[in-house]
C-alpha positions in Angstrom: 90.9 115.0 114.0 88.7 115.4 116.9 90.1 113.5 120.3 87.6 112.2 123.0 88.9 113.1 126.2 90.0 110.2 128.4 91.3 111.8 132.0 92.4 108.5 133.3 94.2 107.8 130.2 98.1 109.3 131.4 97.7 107.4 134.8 96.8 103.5 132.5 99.6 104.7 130.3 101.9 105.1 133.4 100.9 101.5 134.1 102.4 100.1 131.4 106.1 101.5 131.4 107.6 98.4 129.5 105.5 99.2 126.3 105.4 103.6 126.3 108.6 104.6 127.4 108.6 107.8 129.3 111.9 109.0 129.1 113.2 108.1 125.6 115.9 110.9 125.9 117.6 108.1 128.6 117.1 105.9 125.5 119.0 107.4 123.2 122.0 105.1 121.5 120.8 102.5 123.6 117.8 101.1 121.9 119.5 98.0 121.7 119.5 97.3 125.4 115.3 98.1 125.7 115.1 95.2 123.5 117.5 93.1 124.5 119.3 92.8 121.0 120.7 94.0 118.0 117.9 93.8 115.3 117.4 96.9 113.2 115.3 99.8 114.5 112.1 100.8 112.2 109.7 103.6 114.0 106.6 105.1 112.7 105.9 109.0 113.2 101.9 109.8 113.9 101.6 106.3 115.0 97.8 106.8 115.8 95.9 103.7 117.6 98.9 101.6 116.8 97.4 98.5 114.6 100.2 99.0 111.8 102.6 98.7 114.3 101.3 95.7 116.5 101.0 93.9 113.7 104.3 94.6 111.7 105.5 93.3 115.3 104.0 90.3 115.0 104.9 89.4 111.3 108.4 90.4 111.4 109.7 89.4 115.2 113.3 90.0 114.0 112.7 93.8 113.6 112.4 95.9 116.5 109.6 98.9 116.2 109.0 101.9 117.8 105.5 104.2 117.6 105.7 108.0 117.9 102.3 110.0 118.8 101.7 113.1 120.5 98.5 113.0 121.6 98.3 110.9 125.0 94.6 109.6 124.4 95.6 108.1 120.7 98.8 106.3 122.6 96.5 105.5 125.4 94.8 103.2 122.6 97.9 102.0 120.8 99.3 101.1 124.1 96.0 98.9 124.6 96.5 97.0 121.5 100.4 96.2 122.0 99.5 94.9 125.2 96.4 93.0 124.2 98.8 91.0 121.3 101.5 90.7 123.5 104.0 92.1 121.3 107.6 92.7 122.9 109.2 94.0 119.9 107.3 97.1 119.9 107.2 100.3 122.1 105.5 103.4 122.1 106.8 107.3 122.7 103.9 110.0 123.6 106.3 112.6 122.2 106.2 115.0 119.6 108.5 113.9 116.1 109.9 117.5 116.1 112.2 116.4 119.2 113.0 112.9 117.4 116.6 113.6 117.4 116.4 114.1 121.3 115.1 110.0 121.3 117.5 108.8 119.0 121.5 108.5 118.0 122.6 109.5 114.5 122.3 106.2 112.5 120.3 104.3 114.8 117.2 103.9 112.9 116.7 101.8 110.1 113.4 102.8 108.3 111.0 105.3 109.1 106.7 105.0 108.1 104.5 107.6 107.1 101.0 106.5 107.3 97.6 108.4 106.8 99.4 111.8 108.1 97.2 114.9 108.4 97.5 116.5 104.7 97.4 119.7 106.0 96.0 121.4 102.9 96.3 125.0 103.1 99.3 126.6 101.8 100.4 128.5 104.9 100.4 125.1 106.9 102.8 123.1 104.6 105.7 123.7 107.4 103.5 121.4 109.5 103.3 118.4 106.7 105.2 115.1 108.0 107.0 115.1 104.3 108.2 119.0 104.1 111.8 119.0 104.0 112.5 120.0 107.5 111.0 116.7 108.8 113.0 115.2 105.8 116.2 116.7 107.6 115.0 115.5 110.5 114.7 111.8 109.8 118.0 111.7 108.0 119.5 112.5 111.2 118.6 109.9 112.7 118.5 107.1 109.9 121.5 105.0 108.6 123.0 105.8 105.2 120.3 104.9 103.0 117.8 105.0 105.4 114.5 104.9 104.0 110.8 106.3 104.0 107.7 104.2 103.3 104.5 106.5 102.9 101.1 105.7 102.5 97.9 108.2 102.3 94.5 108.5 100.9 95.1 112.0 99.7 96.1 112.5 96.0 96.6 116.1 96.7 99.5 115.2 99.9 100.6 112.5 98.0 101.7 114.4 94.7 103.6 117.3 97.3 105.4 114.1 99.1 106.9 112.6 96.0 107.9 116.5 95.0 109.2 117.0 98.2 111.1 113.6 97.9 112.8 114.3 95.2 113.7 118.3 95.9 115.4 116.7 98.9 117.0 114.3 96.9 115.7 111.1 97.9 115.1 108.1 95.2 111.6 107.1 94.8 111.0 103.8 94.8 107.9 101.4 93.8 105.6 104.5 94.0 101.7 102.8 93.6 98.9 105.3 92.6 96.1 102.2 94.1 98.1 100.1 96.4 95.5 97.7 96.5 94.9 97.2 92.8 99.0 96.4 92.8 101.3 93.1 93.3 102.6 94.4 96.4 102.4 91.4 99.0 102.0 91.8 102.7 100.9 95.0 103.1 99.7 95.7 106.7 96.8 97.7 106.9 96.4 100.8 109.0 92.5 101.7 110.8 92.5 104.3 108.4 93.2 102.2 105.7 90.7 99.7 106.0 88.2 102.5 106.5 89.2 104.6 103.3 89.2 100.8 101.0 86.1 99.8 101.8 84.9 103.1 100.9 86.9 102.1 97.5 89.0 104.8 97.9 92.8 105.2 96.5 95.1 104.6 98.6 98.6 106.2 97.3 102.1 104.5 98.6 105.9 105.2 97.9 109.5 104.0 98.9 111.8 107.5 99.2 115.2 106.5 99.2 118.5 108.4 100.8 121.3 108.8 99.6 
């Protein structure tokens, strides 16, 4: 993915400290308190320019969300679209999901999302897939018991290496769609990527990965 460089984008992101959170390690067990209430705790890894997330916020104001990205000029854009819909139910982290458990107390997360993640087809790059089983550990840390993944992609190849890895790990696979949008799923939010790769009528491949 290339990234066009916006210089000012850090000092608009400081701007807005109620929606990216800069010191989520302060955070930590206390998630609760940001919001201002007790409602479970879903956050998306590789939450790119943030449209799945503002509007899961807005359908589902009982659920409180929380967008993890790396890259500060993707959150820069993300940031502008939480603020734009007025969302309080969701914030942003420009962190890496390697340090999630540094952000978040065992069991304080509900549900994680995996959406449209870099494939990362070569062999020797599988450590850095979102779905390879040390981001699997990783997750369960932090998730409840029976805590739960919801994965989405466009690529057949990632997708078929998610549910393997799903199920090595042990997790139980649940409404697994091979064309989400040909299915009777209802609801589903759209990412950018999403809508780009469907009107292109391409596949787009989704699971539920269970733990237990």
């Amino acid at each position: 993915m290339r990234l066009r460089n916006k210089p000012w984008a850090q000092d608009e992101i400081n701007k807005e400290s109620s929606i990216v959170i800069a010191h989520p390690e302060q955070k930590k067990g206390k998630w609760n308190k940001v919001f201002g209430n007790d409602n479970p705790i879903h956050i998306e890894v590789g939450t790119g320019k943030g449209q799945f997330l503002t509007k899961m916020g807005q359908a589902n104001p009982d659920i409180n969300y929380i967008g993890i990205e790396k890259y500060t000029t993707v959150i820069h854009s993300a940031m502008e679209n939480v603020r734009d819909a007025n969302v309080e139910n969701v914030k942003l982290l420009n962190k890496d999901v390697l340090n999630l458990g540094d952000y978040f107390e065992e069991g304080e997360v509900s549900l994680v999302y995996i959406n449209f993640t870099d494939p990362w087809p070569k062999a020797r790059h599988e450590k850095r897939r979102l779905t390879y089983e040390r981001f699997l550990s990783l997750y369960q840390t932090v998730l409840k018991p029976n805590g739960e993944i919801h994965f989405k992609t466009d690529n057949q190849g990632l997708f078929e290496y998610s549910l393997h890895s799903f199920s090595k790990y042990g997790l139980i696979l649940n409404n697994v769609s091979l064309d989400l949008h040909k299915s009777d799923m209802v609801g589903n939010i759209m990412t950018e990527y999403e809508e780009k790769f469907s009107s292109k009528g391409m596949r787009i491949y989704r699971c539920e990965a269970v733990y237990r």
